[in-house]
C-alpha positions as CSV (number, residue, x, y, z in Angstrom):
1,X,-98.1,60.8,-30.4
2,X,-97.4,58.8,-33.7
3,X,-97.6,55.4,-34.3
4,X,-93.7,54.6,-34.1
5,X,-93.6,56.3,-30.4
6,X,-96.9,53.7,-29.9
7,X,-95.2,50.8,-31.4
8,X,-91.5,51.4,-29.5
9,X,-92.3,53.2,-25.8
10,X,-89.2,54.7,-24.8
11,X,-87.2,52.6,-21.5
12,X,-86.3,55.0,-19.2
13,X,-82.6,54.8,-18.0
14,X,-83.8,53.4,-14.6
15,X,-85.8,50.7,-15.9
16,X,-83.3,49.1,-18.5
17,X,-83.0,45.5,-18.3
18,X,-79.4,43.8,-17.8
19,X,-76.8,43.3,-20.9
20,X,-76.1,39.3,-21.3
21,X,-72.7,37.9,-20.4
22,X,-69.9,37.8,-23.1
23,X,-69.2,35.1,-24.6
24,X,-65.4,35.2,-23.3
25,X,-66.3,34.7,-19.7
26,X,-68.6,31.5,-20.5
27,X,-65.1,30.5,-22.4
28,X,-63.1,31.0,-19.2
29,X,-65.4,29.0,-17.1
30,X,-65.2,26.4,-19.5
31,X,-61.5,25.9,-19.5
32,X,-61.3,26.2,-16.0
33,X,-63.6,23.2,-15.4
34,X,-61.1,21.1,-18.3
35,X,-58.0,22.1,-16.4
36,X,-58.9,21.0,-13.3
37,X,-60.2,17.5,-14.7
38,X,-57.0,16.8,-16.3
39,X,-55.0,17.7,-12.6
40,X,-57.4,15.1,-11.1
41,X,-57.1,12.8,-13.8
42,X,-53.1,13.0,-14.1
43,X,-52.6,12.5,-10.0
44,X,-54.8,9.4,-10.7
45,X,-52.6,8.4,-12.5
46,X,-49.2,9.2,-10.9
47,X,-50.7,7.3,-7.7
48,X,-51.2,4.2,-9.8
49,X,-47.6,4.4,-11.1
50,X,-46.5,4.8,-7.6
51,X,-48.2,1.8,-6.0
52,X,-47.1,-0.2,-9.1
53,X,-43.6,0.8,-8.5
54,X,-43.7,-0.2,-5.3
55,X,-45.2,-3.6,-5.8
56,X,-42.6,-4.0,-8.1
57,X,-39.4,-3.4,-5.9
58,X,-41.2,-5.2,-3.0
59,X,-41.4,-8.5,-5.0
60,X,-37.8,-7.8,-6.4
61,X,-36.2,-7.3,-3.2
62,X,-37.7,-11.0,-2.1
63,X,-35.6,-13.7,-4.2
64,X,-39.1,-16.2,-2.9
65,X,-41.2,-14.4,-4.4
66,X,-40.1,-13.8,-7.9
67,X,-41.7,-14.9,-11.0
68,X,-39.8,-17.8,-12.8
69,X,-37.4,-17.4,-15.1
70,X,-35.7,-20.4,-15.3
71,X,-35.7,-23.6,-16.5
72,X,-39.0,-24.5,-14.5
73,X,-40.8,-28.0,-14.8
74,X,-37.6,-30.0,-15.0
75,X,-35.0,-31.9,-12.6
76,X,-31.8,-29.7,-12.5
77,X,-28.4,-31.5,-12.5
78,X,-26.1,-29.8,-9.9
79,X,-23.2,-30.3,-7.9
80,X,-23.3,-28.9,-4.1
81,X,-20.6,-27.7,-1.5
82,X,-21.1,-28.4,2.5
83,X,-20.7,-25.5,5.0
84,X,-18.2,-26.3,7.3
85,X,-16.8,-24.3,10.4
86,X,-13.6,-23.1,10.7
87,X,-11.2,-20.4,11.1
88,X,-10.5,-17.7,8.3
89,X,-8.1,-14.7,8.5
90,X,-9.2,-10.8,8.3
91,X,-6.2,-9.1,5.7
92,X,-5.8,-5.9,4.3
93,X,-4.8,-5.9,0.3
94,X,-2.3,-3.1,-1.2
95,X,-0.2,-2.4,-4.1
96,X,3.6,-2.9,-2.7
97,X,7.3,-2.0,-4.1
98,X,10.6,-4.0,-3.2
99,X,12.5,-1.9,-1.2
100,X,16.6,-2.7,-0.4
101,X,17.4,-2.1,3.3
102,X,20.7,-0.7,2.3
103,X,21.9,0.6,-1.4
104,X,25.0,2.3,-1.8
105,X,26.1,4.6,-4.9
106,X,29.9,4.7,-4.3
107,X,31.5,7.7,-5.5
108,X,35.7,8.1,-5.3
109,X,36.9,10.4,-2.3
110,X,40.3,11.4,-4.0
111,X,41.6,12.1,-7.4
112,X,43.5,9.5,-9.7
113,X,43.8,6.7,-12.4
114,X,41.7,3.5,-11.7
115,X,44.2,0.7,-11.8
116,X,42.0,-2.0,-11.4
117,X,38.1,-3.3,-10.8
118,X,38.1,-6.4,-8.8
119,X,34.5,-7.5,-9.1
120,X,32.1,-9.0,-11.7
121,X,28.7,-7.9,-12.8
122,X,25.9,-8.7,-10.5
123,X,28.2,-10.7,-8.2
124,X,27.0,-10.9,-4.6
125,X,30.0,-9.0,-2.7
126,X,30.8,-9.8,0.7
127,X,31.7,-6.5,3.0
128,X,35.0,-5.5,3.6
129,X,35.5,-7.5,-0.2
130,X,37.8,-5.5,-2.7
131,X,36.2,-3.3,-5.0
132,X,38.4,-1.1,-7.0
133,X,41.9,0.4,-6.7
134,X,42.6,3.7,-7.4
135,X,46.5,4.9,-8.0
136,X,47.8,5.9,-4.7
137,X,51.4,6.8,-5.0
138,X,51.5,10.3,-4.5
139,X,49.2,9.9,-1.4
140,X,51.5,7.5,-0.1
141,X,54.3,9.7,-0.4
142,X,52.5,12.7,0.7
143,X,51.8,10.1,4.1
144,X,55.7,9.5,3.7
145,X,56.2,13.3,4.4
146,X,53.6,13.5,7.3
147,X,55.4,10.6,9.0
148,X,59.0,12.0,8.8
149,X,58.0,15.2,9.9
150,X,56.0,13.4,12.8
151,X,59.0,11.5,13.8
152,X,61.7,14.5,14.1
153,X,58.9,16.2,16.3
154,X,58.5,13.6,18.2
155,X,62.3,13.6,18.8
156,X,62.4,17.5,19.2
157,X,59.5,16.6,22.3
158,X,61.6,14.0,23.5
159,X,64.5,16.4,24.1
160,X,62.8,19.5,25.1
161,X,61.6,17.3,28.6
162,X,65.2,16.0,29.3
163,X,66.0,19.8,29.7
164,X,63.1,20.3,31.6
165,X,63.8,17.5,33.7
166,X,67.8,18.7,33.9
167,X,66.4,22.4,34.8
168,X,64.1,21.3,37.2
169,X,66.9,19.5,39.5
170,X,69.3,22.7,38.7
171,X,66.3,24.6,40.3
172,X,66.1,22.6,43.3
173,X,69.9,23.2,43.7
174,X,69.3,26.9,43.4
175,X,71.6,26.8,40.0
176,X,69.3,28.5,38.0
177,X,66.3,31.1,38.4
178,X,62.8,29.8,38.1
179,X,62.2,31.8,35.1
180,X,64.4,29.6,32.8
181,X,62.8,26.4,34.2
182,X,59.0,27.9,33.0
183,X,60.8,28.5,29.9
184,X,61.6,25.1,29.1
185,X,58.1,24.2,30.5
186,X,56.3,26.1,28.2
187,X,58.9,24.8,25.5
188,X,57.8,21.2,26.2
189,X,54.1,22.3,25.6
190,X,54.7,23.8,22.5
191,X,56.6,20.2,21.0
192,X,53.8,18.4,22.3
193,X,51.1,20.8,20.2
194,X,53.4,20.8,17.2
195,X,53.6,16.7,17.6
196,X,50.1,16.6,17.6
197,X,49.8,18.3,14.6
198,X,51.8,16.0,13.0
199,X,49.8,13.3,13.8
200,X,46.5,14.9,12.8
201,X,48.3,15.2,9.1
202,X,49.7,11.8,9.3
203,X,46.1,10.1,10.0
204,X,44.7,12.7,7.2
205,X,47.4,11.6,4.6
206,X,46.8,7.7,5.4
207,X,42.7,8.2,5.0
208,X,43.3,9.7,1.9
209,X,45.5,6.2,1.0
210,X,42.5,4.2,2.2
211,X,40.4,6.4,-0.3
212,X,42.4,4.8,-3.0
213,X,41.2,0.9,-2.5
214,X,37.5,1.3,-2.3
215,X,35.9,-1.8,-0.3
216,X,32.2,-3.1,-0.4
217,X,30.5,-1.3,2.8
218,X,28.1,-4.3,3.3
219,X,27.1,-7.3,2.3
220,X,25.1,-6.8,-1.3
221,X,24.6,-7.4,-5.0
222,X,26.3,-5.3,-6.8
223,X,25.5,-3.8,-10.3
224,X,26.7,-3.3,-13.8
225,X,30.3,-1.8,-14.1
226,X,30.2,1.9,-13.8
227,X,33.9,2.4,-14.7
228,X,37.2,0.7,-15.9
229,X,40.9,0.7,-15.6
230,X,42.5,3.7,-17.2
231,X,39.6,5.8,-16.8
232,X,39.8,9.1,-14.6
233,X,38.4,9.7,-11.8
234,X,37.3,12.7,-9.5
235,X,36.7,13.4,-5.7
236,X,34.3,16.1,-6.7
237,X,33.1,15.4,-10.1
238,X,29.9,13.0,-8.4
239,X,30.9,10.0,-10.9
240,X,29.1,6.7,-9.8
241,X,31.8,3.8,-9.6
242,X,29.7,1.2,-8.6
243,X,26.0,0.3,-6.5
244,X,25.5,-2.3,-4.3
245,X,22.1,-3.3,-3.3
246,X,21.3,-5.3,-0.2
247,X,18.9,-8.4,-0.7
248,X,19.3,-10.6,2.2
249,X,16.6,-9.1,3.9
250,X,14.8,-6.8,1.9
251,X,12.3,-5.0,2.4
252,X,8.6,-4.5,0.8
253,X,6.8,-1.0,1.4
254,X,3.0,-0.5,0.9
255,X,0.4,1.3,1.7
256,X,-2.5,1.4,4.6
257,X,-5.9,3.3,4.8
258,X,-6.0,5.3,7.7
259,X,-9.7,3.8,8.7
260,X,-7.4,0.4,9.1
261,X,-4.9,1.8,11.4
262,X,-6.6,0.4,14.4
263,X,-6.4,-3.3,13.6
264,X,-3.1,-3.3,13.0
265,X,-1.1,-0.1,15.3
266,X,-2.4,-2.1,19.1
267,X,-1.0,-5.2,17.3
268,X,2.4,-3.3,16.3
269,X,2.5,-1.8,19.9
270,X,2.3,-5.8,22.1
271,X,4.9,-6.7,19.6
272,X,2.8,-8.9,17.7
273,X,4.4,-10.2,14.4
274,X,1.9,-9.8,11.9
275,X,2.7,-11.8,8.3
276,X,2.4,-10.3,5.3
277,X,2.3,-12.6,2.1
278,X,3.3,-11.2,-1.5
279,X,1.8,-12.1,-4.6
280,X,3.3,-11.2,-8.2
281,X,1.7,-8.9,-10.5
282,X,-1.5,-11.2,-11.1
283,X,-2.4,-11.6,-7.6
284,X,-2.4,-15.6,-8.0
285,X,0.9,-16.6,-7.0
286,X,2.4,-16.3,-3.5
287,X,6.1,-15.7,-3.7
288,X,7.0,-14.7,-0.3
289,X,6.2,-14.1,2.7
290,X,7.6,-12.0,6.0
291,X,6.3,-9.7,8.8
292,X,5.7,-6.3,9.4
293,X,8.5,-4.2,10.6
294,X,6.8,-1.1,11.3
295,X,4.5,2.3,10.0
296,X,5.3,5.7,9.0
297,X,5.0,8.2,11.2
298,X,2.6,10.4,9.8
299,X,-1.0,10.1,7.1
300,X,-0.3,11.2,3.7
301,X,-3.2,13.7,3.3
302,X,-3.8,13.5,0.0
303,X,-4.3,9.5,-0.1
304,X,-5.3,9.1,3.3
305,X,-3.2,6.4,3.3
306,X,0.2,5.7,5.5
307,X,3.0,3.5,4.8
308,X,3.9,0.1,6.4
309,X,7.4,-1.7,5.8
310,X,7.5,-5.5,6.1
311,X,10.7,-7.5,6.7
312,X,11.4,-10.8,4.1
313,X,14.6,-12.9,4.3
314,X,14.5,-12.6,0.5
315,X,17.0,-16.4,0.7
316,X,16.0,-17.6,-2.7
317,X,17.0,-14.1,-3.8
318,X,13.2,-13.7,-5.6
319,X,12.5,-10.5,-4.6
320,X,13.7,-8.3,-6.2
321,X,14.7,-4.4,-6.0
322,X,11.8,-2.0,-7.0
323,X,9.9,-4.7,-8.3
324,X,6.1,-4.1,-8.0
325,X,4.0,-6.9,-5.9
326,X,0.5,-7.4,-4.0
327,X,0.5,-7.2,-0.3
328,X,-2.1,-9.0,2.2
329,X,-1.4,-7.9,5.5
330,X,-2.9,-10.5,7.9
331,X,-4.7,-8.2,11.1
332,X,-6.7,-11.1,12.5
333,X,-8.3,-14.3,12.2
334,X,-11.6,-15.4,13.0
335,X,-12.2,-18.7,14.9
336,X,-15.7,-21.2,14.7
337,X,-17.2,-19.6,11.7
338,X,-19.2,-20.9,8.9
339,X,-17.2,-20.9,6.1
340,X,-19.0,-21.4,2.1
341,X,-16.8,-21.4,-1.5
342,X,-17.1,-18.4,-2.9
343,X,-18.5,-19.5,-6.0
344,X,-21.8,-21.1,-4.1
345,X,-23.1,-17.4,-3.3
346,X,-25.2,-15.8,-5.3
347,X,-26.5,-12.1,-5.5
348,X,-29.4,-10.2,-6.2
349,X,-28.5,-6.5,-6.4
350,X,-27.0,-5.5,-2.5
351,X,-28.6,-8.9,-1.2
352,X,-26.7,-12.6,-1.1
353,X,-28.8,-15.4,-1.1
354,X,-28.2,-19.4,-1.5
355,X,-29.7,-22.3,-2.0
356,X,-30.2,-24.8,0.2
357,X,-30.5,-28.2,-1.4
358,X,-32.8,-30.8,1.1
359,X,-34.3,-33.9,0.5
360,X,-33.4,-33.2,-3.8
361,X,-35.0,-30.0,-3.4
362,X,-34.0,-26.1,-3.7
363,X,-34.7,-23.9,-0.8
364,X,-33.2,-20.1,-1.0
365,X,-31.9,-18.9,2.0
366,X,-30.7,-15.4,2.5
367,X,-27.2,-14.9,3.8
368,X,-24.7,-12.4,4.8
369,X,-21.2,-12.6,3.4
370,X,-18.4,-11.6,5.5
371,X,-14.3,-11.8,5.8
372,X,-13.2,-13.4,2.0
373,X,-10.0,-15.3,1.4
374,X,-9.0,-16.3,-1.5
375,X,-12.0,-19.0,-2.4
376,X,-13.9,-19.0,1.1
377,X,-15.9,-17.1,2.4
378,X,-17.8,-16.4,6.1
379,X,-21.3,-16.4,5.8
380,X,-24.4,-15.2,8.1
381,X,-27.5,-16.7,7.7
382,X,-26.7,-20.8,7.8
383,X,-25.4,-23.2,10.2
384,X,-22.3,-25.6,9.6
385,X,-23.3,-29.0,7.9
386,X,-25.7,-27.4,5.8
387,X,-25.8,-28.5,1.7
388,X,-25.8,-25.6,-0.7
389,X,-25.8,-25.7,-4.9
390,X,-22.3,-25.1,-6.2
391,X,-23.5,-25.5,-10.3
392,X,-26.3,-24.8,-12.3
393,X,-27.7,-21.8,-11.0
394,X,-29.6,-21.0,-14.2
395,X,-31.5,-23.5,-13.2
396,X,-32.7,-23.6,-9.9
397,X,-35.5,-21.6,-8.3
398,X,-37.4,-21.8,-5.2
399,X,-38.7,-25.6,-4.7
400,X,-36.8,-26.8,-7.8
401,X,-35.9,-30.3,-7.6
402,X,-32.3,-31.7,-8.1
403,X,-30.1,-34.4,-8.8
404,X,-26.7,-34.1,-7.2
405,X,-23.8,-35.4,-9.4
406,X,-20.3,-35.5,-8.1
407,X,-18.8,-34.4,-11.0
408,X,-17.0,-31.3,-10.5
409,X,-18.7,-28.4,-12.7
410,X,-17.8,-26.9,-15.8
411,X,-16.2,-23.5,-15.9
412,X,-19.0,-21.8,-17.9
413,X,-21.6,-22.9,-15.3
414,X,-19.5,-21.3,-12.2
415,X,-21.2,-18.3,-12.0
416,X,-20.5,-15.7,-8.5
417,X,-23.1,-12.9,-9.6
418,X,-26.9,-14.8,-10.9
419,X,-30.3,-13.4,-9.7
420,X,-32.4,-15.1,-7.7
421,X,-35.8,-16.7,-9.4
């Protein structure tokens, strides 16, 4: 053997000692065991944002509870409002539109000349009043005709049944055959057809005189002068002469949500008369108020809504036609509740809270708001007699101490929407 087969003995296949790893797969462990630390490490800290979070919104949600941010460590200077109990009334708000009972777009029924316009601009015309006259001498001789030819028929009649009567006793004598007396019966009939006739033209000839002197067909305001003497005017041309509106009542017609139909159609049914008040276009001044007449007859589908008409005696002639208005409906009133201004409720996000002022000291209570009108409103939550803080509300937080002044509060401090401290 030489030395080099001495110095490196050959390994036989089955003997061979085993290759070391790669140094990829010691990589691959190695980022395997990162990424799983930074899963552990992120749910960590999503758990910790979680349980903040909800701390947070707890101690939100509780107006008590709340860190101070207001004027803490001084006396606040407030004024306060009483709960009292009472009544307050349950209405339903809309967007209304004066409605006339009656309007009327006269239009001439016959052909001619106006001759003359017997009323004035925005005069309130009584029915049956004069309107305007249009020529009518060739309709009244045409009715001239009708009436002549009326009158010799008539005659013609009259002497067709004194044969019939002179036949008739002939007949009875045996003096003449019976056909000749059903002749002159049937004679008789035929005058009294033809006299008809004539009278059916004769009434015909003295509407169409009637269509000449056009009269006001109720009781109204009428409008702007359409037309005037001289001018020509036709039965089929559509040519407005004049429009009369009624007033005196009139009418308002709004709208209801279908969801509100049961407080007000049992009402409607026992013949309750429910008001309904109209405010002008700013919602701050009543200018009338009436009842409701009645409801459509079907849902509008694509509002969801159906319409009511209410009834107003319109005597100071206010209302006025097409004129837009505000609508409260009044569907019920509630008796023996505890009734708070408006302005003393304050909110913090969906939940109403006040504070309750005793011995010079702020308490917040939580309340729930109910039925609104106008400045009062009906609270849950407090009893009747109880002091709240009308003023300030900047101010106040839980155990703040107060003076009470009795001056009534500026407008900058009247605040409907504060948190609570």
């Amino acid at each position: 053997m030489s030395p080099d087969s001495q110095e490196h003995p050959t390994i036989s296949p089955d003997h061979q000692l085993p290759a070391p790893a790669p140094d990829h797969q010691k990589h691959q462990k190695h980022e395997k065991h990162h990424k799983t630390v930074r899963i552990i490490v992120w749910v960590v800290i999503l758990l910790i944002f979680a349980i903040g979070f909800f701390l947070i919104m707890r101690r939100s949600n509780d107006p008590a509870k709340q860190p101070s941010r207001r004027g803490a460590g001084g006396t606040a200077t407030i004024t306060t409002a009483t709960a009292q109990k009472g009544d307050i009334g349950v209405y339903l708000d809309a967007i209304g539109t004066i409605t006339p009972v009656h309007m009327a777009s006269i239009t001439s029924q016959v052909n001619g000349i106006v001759t003359a316009v017997h009323y004035q601009e925005g005069q309130i015309v009584r029915q049956g009043a004069p309107l305007i006259d249009i020529d009518s001498r060739t309709y009244r001789a045409t009715l001239l005709q009708a009436q002549g030819i009326l009158q010799r028929d008539e005659n013609i009649l009259a002497q067709a049944k004194m044969d019939l009567t002179r036949y008739q006793d002939a007949w009875n004598r045996n003096a003449i055959p019976k056909q000749t007396l059903d002749d002159q019966g049937k004679i008789v009939l035929q005058d009294e057809g033809t006299v008809k006739n004539d009278q059916g033209a004769v009434q015909f000839d003295q509407v169409q005189v009637d269509y000449c002197h056009i009269t006001a067909p109720f009781t109204g305001r009428i409008g702007l002068r359409l037309v005037d003497p001289g001018n020509v005017v036709q039965s089929s041309g559509g040519t407005t002469l004049a429009v009369i509106t009624q007033i005196q009542p009139i009418t308002a017609i709004f709208t209801i949500a279908e969801d509100n139909l049961g407080q007000v159609q049992p009402r409607l049914r026992q013949r309750t008369k429910l008001p309904v008040y109209v405010f002008d276009r700013t919602s701050l001044n009543k200018i009338a108020t009436g009842t409701l007449l009645t409801l459509d007859n079907q849902i509008d589908t694509t509002t969801g809504t159906v319409k009511a008409r209410a009834s107003f005696d319109n005597k100071d002639g206010i209302l006025f036609p097409n004129e837009f208005v505000n609508t409260r409906l009044l569907v019920n009133t509630l008796h023996g509740v505890t009734l708070l201004p408006s302005s003393a409720i304050q909110h913090n996000g969906q939940q109403a809270f006040v504070y309750i002022i005793q011995d010079n000291t702020a308490h917040v209570r939580t309340v729930k708001p109910g039925v609104t009108d106008e400045n009062t409103t009906q609270v849950e939550g407090i009893s009747p007699g109880d002091v709240v803080a009308d003023s300030s509300f900047e101010k106040l937080q839980e155990n703040s101490k107060v003076t009470i002044s009795h001056k009534p509060p500026v407008a900058a401090s009247t605040t409907t929407g504060s948190e609570a401290p």
